[in-house]
C-alpha positions in Angstrom: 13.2 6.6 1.1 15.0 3.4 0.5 12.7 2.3 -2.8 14.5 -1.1 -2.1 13.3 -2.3 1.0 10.0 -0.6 -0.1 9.7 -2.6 -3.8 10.9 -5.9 -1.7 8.5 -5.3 1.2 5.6 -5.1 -1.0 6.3 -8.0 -3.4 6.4 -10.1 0.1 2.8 -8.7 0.9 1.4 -8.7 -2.7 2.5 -12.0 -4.0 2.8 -12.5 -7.6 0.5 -13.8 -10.0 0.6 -13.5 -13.7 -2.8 -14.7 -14.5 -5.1 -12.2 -13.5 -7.0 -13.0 -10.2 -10.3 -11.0 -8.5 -8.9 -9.6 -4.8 -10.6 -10.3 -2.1 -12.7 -6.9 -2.5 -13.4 -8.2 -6.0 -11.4 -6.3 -8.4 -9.5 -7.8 -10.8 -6.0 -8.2 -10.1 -2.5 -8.7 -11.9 1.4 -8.8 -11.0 2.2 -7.8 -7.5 -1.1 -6.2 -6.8 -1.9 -4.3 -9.7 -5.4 -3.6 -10.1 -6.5 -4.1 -13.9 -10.3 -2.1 -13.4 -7.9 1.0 -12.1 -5.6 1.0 -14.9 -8.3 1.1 -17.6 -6.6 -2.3 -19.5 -10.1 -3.1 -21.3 -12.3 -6.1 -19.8 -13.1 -9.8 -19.7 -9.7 -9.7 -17.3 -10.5 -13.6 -16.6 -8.2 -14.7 -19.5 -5.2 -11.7 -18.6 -2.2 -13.2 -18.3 1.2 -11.2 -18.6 5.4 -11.7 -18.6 7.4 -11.0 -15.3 9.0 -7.7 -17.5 5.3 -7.0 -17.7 4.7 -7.2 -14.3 7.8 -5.2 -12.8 6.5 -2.3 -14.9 3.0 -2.1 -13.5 5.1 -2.5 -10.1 7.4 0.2 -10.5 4.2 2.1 -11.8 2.2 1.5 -9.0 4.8 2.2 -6.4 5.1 6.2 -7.9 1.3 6.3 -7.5 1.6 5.0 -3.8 4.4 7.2 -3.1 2.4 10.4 -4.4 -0.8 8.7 -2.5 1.4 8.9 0.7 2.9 12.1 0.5 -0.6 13.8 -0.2 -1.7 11.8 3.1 0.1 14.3 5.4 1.1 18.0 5.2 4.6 18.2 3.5 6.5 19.0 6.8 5.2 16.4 8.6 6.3 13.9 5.2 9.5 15.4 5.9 9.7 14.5 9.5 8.9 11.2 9.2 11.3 8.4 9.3 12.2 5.8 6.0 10.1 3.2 8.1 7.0 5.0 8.5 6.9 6.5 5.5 7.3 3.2 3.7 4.7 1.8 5.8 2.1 4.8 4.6 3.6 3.9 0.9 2.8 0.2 1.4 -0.7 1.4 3.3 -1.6 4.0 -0.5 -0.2 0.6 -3.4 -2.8 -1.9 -1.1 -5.8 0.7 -0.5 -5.3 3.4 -3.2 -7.7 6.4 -2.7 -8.9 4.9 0.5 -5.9 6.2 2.8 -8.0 9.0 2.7 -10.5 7.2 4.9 -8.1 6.6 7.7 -8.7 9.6 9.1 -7.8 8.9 12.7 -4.2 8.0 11.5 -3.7 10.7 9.9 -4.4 12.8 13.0 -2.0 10.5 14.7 0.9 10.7 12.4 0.8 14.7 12.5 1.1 14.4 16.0 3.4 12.0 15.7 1.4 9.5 18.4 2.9 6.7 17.2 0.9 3.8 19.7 -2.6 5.8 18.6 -1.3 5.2 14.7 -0.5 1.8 15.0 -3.9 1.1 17.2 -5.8 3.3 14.5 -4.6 1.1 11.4 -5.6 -2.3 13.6 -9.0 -0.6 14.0 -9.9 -1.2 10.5 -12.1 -3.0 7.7 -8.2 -3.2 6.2 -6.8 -4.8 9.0 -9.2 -7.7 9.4 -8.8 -8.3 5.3 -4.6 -8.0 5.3 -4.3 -9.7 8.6 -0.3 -9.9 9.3 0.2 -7.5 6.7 -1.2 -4.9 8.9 0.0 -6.6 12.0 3.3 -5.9 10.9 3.5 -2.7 9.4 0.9 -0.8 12.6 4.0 -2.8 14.7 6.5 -0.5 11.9 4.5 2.4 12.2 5.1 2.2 16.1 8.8 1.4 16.7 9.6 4.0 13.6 12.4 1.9 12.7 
């Protein structure tokens, strides 16, 4: 998987803050994304604030987690059939939603089957959709086209 077009794809979708910041869902938040309540970095997060060195660690961090997240998603031969596109859409899916993926049951059953459209269709019909907006626009539209 090329790790970077993944990295700079999800620095686009993340953003980066230094100060930490509550996510739309409410948890406190850090760097591109990193979620502070997740990582067990104490509390009283309101006052976090951390060096871009800092934050490229979490990153890199977070991004093995979302990788394993991904792969664990699917069986292992279907991981393996699956192009550098749509695997780094279901990385970039597991660093936004964590545990969650495992909710999105109806995409899984697509990407096994490889139905690509009923994929892309099963990630817009989401909670996750309606709060990433053109993030998940754009990567059900990757998860489609495979490329």
């Amino acid at each position: 998987m090329n790790l970077e077009k993944l990295t700079s794809e999800i620095k686009r979708d993340e953003g980066l803050r230094l100060n930490a910041y509550q996510c739309p869902t409410g948890h406190w938040t850090i760097g591109w994304g990193h979620n502070l309540e997740a990582h067990e970095h104490g509390s009283g997060y309101s006052n976090t604030v951390i060096s871009l060195h800092d934050a490229e660690g979490f990153l890199d961090d977070d991004i093995v987690e979302a990788v394993e997240r991904a792969k664990a998603f699917v069986p292992e031969y279907v991981w393996d059939m699956l192009t550098d596109t749509r695997k780094r859409v279901l990385v970039n899916m597991a660093f936004n939603l964590g545990n969650k993926l495992r909710g999105f049951r109806v995409l899984r059953g697509c990407v096994i089957a490889s139905d690509w459209e009923g994929a892309a269709d099963a990630m817009l019909d989401s909670l996750w959709a309606h709060q990433v907006g053109a993030r998940a626009i754009r990567l059900s539209k990757m998860m489609e086209a495979g490329e």
